[in-house]
C-alpha positions in Angstrom: 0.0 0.0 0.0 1.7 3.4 -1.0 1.9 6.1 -0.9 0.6 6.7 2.6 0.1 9.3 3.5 -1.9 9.6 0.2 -3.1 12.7 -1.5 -4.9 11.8 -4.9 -4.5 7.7 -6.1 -3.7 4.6 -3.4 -2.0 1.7 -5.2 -2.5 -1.9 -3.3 -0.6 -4.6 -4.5 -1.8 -8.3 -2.9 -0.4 -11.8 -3.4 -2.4 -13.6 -5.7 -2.5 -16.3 -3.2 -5.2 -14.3 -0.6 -7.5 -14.2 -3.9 -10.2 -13.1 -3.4 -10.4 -10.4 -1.7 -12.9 -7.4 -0.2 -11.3 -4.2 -0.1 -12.8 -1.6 2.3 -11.9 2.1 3.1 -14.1 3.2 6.2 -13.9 6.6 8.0 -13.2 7.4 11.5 -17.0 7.4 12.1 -17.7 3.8 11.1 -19.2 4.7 7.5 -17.8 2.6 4.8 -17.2 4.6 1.5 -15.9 2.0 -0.7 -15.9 -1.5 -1.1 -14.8 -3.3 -3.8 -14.2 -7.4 -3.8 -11.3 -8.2 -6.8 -8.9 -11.5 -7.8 -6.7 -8.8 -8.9 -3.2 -8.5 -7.9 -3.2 -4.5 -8.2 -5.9 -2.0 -7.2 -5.6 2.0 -7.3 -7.8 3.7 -5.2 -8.8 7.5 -6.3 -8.8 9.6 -2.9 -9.3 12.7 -4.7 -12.9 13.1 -4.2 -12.8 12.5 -0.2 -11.9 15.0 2.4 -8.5 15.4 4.0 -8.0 12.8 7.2 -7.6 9.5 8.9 -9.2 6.5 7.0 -9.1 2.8 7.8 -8.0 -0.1 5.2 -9.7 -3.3 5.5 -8.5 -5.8 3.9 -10.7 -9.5 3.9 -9.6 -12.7 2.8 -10.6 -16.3 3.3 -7.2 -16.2 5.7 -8.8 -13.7 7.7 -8.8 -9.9 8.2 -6.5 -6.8 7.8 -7.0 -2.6 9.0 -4.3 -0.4 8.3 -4.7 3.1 9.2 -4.9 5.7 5.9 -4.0 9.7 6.3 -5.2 11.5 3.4 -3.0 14.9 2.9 
């Protein structure tokens, strides 16, 4: 996941191995504002629409779960 902190695109690279996956960005409120689920290896993310702050990553895959925190410049 780079660049973080991010200011316009989020690239997330996965290992084809966690396939498939559900890809979540929620705010620091609890409101989910993108999900997406993908088998690919490389998503970009366009954080140019969303106001400046702290986001959560949540990564879900049949191995289990992943949050990374997100700061959006």
């Amino acid at each position: 996941m780079n660049p973080n902190p991010v200011t316009d695109k989020l690239l997330i690279t996965l290992f084809q191995s966690v396939s498939p996956v559900s890809i979540s960005i929620i705010t620091l409120t609890g409101s989910e504002i993108f999900k997406v689920q993908t088998t690919d290896e490389q998503l970009t993310i366009d954080f140019s629409s969303y106001p400046t702050g702290l986001y959560f990553l949540q990564i879900d895959t049949r191995k289990g779960k992943m949050a990374k925190k997100i700061i959006h410049n």
